[in-house]
N, C-alpha and C positions, 0 to 999 in steps of 0.2 A: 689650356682648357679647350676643349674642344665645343666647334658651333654650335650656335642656341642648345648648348647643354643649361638645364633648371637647376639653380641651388637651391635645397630646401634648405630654407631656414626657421621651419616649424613653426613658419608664423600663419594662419587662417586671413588675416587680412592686412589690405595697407595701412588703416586704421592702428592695427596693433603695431606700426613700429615705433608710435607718439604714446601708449602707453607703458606704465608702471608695471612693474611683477606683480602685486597685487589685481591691478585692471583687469591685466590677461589673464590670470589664474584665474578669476572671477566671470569673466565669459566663457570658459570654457568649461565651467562647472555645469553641471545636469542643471537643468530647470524646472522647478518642482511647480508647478500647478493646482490651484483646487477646482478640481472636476466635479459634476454635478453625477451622484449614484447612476441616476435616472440613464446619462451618456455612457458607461460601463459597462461590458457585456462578458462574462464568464469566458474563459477560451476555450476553445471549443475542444472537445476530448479531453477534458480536463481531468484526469486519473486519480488527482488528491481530492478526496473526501473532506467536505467542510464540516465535522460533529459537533453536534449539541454536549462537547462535554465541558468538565472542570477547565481546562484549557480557555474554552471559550469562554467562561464564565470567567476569568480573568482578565480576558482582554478586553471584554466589554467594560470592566472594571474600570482598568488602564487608562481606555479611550473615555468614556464617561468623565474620571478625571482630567486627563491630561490632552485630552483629544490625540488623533493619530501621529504618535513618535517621526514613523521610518514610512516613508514612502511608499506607494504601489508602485508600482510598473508597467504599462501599457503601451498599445501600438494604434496610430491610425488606422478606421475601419475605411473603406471604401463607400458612399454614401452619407459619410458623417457617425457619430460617435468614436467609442475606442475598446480595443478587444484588452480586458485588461491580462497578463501577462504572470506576474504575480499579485498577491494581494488581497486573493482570494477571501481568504478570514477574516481579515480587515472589513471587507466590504460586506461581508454578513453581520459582523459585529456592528458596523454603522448603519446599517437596514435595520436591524431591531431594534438599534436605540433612536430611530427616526433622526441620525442625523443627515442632513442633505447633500453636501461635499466633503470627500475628502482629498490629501495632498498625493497626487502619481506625479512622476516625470515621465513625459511621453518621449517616445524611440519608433524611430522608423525602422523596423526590421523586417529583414524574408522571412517566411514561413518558416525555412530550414531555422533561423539564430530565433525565432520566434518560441520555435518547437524546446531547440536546447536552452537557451535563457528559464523559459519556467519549468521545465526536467529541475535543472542547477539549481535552484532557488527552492524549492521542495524536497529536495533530498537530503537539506543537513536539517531538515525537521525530527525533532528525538524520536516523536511515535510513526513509524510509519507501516503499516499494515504489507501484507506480502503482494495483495493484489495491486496496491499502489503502484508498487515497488514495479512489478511486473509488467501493468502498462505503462510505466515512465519510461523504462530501460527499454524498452519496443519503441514508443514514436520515439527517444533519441537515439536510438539506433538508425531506425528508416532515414530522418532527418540527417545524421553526421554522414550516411553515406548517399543520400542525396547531396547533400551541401560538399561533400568531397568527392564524388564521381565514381563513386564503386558502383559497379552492375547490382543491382538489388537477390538478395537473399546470397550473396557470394562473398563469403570473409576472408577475400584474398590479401596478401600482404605486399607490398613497394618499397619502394624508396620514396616517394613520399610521403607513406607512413610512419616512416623510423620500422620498417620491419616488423609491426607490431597490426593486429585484426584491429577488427570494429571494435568486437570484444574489449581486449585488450587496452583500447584508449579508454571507454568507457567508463571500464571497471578501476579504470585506476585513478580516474577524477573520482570515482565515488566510494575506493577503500574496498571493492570485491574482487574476486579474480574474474577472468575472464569466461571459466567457465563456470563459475556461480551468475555471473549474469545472464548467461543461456539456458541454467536453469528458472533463474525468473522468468525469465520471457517466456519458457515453455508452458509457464503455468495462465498466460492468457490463451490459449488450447483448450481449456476444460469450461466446463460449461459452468453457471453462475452459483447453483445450486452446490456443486461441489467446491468451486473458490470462496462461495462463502466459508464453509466448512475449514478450508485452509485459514481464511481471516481468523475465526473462533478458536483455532487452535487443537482442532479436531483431526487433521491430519496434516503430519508434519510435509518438510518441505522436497525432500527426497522421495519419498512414498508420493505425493502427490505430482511430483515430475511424471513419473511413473507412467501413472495413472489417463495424465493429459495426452498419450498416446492411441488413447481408446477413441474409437468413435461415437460422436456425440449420442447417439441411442443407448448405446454399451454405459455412457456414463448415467444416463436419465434413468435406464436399470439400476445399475450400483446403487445411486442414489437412493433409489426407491428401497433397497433390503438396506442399505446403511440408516436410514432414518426409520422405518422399520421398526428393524432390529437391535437401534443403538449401538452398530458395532462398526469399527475403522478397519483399514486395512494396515497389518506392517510391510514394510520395505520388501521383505520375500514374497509375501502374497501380493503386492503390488503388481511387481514382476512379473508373478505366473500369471496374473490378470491379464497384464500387457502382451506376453506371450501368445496367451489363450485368443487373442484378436487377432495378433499378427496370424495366427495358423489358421483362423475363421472358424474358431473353437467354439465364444464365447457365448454363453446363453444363461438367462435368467438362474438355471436350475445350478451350470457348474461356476457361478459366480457365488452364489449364495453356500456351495458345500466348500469352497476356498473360504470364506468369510466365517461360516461357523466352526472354523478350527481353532484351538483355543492357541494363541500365543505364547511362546515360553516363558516370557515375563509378566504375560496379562494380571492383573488383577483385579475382579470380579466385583462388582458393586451393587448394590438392590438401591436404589433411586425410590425416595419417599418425600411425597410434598413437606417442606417446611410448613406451612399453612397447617398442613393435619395434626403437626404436634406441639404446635405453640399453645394451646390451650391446656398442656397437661407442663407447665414449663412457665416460671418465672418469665417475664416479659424483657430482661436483662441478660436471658441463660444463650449462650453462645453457642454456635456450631458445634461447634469440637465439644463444651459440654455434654450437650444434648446426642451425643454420637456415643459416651462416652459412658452417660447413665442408661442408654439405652441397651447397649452389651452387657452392662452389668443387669439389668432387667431380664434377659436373654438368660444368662448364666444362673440369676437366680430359676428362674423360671424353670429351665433344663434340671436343677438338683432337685425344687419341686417335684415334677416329673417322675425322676426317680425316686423318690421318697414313696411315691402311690404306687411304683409296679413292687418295693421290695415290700408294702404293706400288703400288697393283692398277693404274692408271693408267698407269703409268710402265713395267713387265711388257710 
């Protein structure tokens, strides 16, 4: 053996060579805490949205019953308090129902394990919206190649890496490929007005990649004939969009003649308040009914129609 070589014998202290398996296993478990709300502070750029929906309306359930299951996770703030980590839901669920503490185990982490810890912890949530998505995979991006030494905006590959990008590690902790996670990211680019539109479902995810290469004025136009006019762009008109920028083409007038070209699969809709025709409509009669007697109305009405031009005809 060679001089003052350390053997580790994975033991944390001297203490632990006089205990049990039990003992040790039991120190070295996380230590859960109940923390007072009041000491809790959202972390900061927190990209997951807390919603008021059915979700939430369950776990207040839950916690009302059974008080808080599973743990938060938080980190020592500087100054006192704790930035919590995950948890997020939890801690709006026990702010409504006025309760005072709930249970975290606190973790001293860097910024960078701070960043990736609550990315990880949000991303096996079933709902998760695209703009989430998008600023999650951005800070732990920034974060894993701060924390692992890459030159920033450079997705170069080592031996260190196992040969594999930032990309690449990322996407594959979270089941995307690498470069579906570059198109998320791309979509924090566009401005709020148009990512909302991506949340709602109004323009898919490839068309809106597109799109997020315009500049920010170019998008505040769009926006303004898309909202409008009620009209999205497809993936080819995206395109010619993004082109029309890159050339310093693009202006209110040949955005809006891209936009009012009719799609080859479009189909065409007349939007009519619910509100205006519940009064002529059983208070039980359903969407799809009421869409349904109302074409038939249309078609009677049309044979109508015709009945008075062959009677004026006939005169």
């Amino acid at each position: 053996m060679k001089k003052n070589q350390v053997i580790d014998l994975g033991l944390t202290g001297y203490d632990e060579l006089f205990m049990n398996d039990q003992e040790r296993a039991d120190i070295r478990k996380p230590k859960v805490e109940e923390i007072p709300l009041t000491e809790l502070t959202p972390f900061k750029n927190h990209p997951f949205k807390v919603k008021n929906d059915e979700e939430m309306t369950e776990l207040m359930k839950s916690i009302a019953d059974s008080g808080v299951l599973a743990p938060a996770l938080a980190r020592p703030k500087e100054g006192g308090g704790y930035e919590l980590i995950s948890g997020h839901r939890r801690l709006a669920a026990c702010q409504a129902l006025g309760v005072e503490t709930m249970p975290v185990i606190i973790r001293d982490l860097t910024d960078e394990e701070a960043v990736i810890t609550m990315v990880d912890s949000n991303l096996q949530r079933e709902h998760i919206l695209p703009s989430e998505k998008a600023f999650a995979y951005k800070m732990k991006m920034d974060a894993m190649e701060r924390k692992l030494g890459r030159p920033k905006n450079v997705d170069q590959v080592g031996p260190d890496f196992r040969g594999q990008s930032t990309a690449q590690i990322l996407g594959e902790a979270a089941g995307d490929s690498a470069s579906q996670v570059k198109r998320y990211i791309r979509l924090t680019n566009l401005i709020p007005d148009v990512l909302q539109m991506v949340d709602d479902g109004k323009i898919a995810l490839t068309p809106a990649v597109e799109l997020s290469y315009l500049q920010d004025f170019e998008q505040e136009a769009l926006f303004s004939i898309m909202d409008c006019d009620e009209v999205t762009p497809s993936l080819s008109q995206a395109q010619r969009l993004r082109r029309m920028s890159e050339d310093q083409m693009f202006t209110d007038r040949t955005a809006m003649q891209v936009l009012s070209e009719v799609k080859g699969n479009q189909v065409e809709y007349v939007k009519v308040p619910v509100d205006s025709l519940r009064s002529y409509f059983r208070p039980d009669t359903s969407i799809k009914q009421m869409t349904e007697t109302l074409v038939k109305a249309m078609e009677y009405y049309n044979r109508h129609l015709e009945r008075q031009r062959s009677d004026r005809d006939a005169r």
